[in-house]
C-alpha positions as CSV (number, residue, x, y, z in Angstrom):
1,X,-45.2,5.6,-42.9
2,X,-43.8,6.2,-39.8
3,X,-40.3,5.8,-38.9
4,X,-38.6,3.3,-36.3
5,X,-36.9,5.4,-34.3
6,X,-33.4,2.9,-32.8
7,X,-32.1,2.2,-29.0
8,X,-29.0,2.4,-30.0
9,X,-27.7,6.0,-29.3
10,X,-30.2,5.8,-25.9
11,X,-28.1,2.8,-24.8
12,X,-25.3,4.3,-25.4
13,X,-25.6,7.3,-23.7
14,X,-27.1,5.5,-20.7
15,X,-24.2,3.4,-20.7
16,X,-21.9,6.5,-20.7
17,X,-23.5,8.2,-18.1
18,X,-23.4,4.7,-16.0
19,X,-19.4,5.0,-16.5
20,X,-19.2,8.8,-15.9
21,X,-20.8,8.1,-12.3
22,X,-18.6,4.9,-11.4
23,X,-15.3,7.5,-12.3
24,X,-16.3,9.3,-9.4
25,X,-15.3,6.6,-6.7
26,X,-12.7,6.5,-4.1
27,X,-11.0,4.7,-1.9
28,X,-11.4,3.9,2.0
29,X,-8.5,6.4,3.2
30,X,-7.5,9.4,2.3
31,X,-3.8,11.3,2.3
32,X,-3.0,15.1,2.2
33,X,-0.3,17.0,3.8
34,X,3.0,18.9,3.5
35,X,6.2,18.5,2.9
36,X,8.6,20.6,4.7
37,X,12.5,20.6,4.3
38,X,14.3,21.3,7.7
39,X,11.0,22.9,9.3
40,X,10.6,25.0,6.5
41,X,8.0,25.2,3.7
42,X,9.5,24.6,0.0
43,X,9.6,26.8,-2.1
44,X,6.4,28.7,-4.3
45,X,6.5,29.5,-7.9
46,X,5.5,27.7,-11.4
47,X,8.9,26.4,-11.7
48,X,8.5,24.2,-8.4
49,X,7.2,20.2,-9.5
50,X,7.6,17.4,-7.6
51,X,6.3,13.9,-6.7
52,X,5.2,11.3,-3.6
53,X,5.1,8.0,-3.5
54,X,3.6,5.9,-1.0
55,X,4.3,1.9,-1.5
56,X,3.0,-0.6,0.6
57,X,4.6,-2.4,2.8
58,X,3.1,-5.5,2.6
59,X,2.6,-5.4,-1.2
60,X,-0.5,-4.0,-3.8
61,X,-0.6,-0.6,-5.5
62,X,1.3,2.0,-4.7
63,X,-0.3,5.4,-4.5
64,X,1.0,9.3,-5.8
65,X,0.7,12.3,-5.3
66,X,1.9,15.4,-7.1
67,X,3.9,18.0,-5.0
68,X,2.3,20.9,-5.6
69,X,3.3,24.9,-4.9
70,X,4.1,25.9,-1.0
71,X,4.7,21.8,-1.1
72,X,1.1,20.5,-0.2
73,X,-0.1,16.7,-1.9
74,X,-2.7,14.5,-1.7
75,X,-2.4,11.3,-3.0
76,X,-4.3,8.9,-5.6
77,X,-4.1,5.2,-6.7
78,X,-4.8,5.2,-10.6
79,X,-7.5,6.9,-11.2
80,X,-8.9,6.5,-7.7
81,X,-9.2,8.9,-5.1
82,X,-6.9,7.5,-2.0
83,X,-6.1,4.7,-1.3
84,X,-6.0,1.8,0.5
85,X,-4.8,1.6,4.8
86,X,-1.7,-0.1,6.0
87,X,1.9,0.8,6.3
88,X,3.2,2.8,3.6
89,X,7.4,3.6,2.5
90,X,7.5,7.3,1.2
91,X,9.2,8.7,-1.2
92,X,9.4,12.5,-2.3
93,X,11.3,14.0,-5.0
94,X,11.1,17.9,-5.6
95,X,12.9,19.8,-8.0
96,X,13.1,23.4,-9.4
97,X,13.1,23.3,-13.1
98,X,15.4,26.2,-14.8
99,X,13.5,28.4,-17.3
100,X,14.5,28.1,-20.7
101,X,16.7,29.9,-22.6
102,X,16.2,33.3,-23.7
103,X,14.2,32.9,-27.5
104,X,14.8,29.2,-27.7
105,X,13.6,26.0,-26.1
106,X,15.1,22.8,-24.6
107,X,13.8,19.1,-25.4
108,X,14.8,18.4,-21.3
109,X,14.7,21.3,-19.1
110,X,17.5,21.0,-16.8
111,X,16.2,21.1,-13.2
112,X,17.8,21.7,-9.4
113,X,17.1,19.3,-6.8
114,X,15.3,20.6,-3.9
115,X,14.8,17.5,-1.5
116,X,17.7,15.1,-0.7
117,X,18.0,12.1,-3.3
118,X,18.1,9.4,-0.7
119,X,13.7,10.8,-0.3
120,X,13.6,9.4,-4.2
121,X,15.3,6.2,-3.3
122,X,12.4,3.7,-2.1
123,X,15.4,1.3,-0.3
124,X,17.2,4.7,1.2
125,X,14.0,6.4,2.2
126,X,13.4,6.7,5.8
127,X,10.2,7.6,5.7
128,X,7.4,5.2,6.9
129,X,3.8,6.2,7.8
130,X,0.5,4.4,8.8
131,X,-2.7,5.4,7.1
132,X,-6.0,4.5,8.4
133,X,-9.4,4.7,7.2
134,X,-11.1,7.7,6.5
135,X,-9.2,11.0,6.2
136,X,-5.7,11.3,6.7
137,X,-3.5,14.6,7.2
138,X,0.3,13.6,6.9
139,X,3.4,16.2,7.3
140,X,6.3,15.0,5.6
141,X,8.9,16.4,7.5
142,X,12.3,16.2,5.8
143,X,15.7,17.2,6.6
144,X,18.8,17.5,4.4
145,X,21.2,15.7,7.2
146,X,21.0,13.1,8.6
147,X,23.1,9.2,8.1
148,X,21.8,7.8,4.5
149,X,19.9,4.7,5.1
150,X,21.3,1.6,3.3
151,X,20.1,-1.6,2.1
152,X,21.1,-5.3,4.3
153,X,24.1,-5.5,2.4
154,X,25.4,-1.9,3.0
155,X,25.1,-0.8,-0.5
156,X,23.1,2.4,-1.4
């Protein structure tokens, strides 16, 4: 007697390979660039992390990026590619993390800020750039002087 052979795995795979294509997506702009303190590129090496931030202006998601080696980014909203175009406040935070000690290991690795801390501050950031559709190559150019930006009621 012959066997039934079942749907079920068939489906499921199908199903799978439906969601594998839809990860894929992206959205209608795209951000990469550089990010440069006082005309100079950051520093290289596997100690170097950082992050940007791009929040909207007007409201929605805000997109990242990670700050990688030599200081180049590009930037994602979730798991999307891109994001979406409008008027964006940046943030950028880069630090060098120290190595750990010799034979032993840290739960926190102690780490040296590279960029300013008013660049990690979305209310002291002066940073603000417009991204349209389609590709997008943004320099973030940032200096360590410069008069801190405050909020309206002169706090920081």
């Amino acid at each position: 007697m012959p066997q039934k052979l079942s749907l079920r795995p068939v489906v499921a795979f199908a199903l799978f390979l439906v969601l594998l294509v839809g990860c894929g997506q992206s959205l209608p702009a795209t951000v990469t660039g550089t990010v440069t303190l006082d005309g100079q590129s950051l520093p290289e090496g596997p100690r170097m992390t950082g992050s940007v931030m791009f929040y909207p202006i007007g409201g929605g998601a805000a997109a990242y990026g990670s700050v990688t080696s030599g200081g180049n980014y590009s930037m994602q909203t979730g798991d999307l590619k891109g994001l979406q175009p409008g008027e964006y406040v940046v943030t950028v935070r880069v630090v060098d993390i120290d190595p750990p000690p010799p034979g032993g290991y840290y739960n926190a690795p102690a780490s040296k800020p590279i960029t300013p801390p008013r660049y990690s501050n979305q209310k002291q950031s002066d940073l603000k750039v417009q991204v349209v559709l389609g590709a997008n190559d943004i320099d973030l150019k940032l200096s360590s002087s410069g008069k801190v930006r405050t909020n309206g009621a002169g706090q920081l």
